[in-house]
C-alpha positions as CSV (number, residue, x, y, z in Angstrom):
1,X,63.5,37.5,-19.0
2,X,61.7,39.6,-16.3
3,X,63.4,37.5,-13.3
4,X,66.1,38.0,-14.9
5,X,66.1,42.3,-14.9
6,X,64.2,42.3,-11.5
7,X,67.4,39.9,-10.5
8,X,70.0,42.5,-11.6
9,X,67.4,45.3,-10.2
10,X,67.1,44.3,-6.9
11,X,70.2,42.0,-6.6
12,X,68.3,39.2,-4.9
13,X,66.8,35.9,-6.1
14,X,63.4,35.6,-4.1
15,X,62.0,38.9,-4.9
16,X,61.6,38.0,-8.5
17,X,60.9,34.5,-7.3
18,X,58.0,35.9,-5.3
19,X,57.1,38.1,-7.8
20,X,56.4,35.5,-10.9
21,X,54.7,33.4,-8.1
22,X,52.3,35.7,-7.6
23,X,51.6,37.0,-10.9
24,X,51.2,33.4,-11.9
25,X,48.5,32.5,-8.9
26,X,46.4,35.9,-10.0
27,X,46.8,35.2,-13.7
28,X,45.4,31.5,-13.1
29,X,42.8,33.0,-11.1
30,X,41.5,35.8,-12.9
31,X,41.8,34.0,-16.1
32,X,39.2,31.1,-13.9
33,X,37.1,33.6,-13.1
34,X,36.3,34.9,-16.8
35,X,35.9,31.2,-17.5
36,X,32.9,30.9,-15.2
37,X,31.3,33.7,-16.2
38,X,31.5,34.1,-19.8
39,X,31.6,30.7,-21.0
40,X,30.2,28.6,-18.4
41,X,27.2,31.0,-17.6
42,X,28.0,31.4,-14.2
43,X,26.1,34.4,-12.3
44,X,24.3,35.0,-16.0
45,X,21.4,36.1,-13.9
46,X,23.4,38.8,-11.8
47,X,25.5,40.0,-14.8
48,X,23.1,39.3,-17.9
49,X,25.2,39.0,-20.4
50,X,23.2,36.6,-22.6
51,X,24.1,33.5,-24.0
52,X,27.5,32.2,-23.3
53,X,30.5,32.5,-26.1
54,X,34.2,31.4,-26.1
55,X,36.5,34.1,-24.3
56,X,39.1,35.5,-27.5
57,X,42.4,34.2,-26.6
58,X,44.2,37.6,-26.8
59,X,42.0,38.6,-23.8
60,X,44.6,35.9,-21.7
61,X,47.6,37.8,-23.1
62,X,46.6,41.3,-22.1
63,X,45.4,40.2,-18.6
64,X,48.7,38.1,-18.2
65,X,50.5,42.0,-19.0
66,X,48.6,43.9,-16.9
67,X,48.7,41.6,-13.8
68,X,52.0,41.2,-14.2
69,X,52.9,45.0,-14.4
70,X,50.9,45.2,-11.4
71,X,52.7,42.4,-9.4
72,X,56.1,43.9,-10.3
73,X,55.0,47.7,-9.4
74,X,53.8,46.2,-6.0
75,X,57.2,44.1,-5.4
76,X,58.8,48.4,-6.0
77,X,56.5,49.1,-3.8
78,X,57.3,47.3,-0.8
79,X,60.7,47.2,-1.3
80,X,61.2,51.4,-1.4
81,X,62.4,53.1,1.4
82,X,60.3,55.4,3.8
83,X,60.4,59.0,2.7
C-alpha cells in the first residue's frame, strides 16, 4: 500500500522500489541484531543484561514502523529541491 502512495507521490516506480528495498535490508538487520544480543547472549559481558529471554514479537512490528518511516522521510529528503 505504501508503494503504491509513494508511486502516486512521486510519480515514479524506483523510488518506492528503492525505498521498500531498503527498509527491508535495515529491518532484517536490525531485527538480527536484537537476536544476538538478547537471545543468543551475544556481547552479555559488554551490555549485562542477564540471562537471555525470547525478544516479544510486537518489538518486530514497531521496529518494522519506525524504520520504515524513517526510510520513507529520507527518500523526501533526497528528492526535495534546494532552498
Amino acid at each position: 500500500m505504501s508503494v503504491l502512495l509513494l508511486m502516486a507521490a512521486f510519480r515514479s516506480v524506483i523510488i518506492p522500489l528503492v525505498s521498500a528495498g531498503l527498509t527491508l535490508v535495515s529491518t532484517l538487520a536490525a531485527c538480527g541484531a536484537i537476536v544476538a544480543v538478547f537471545q543468543r547472549g551475544w556481547l552479555g559481558t559488554g551490555i549485562d543484561n542477564g540471562a537471555t529471554a525470547p525478544v516479544d514479537p510486537w518489538i518486530s512490528l514497531m521496529l518494522f514502523a519506525l524504520l520504515f518511516g524513517l526510510s520513507v522521510d529520507y527518500q523526501v529528503f533526497l528528492l526535495s529541491p534546494d532552498q
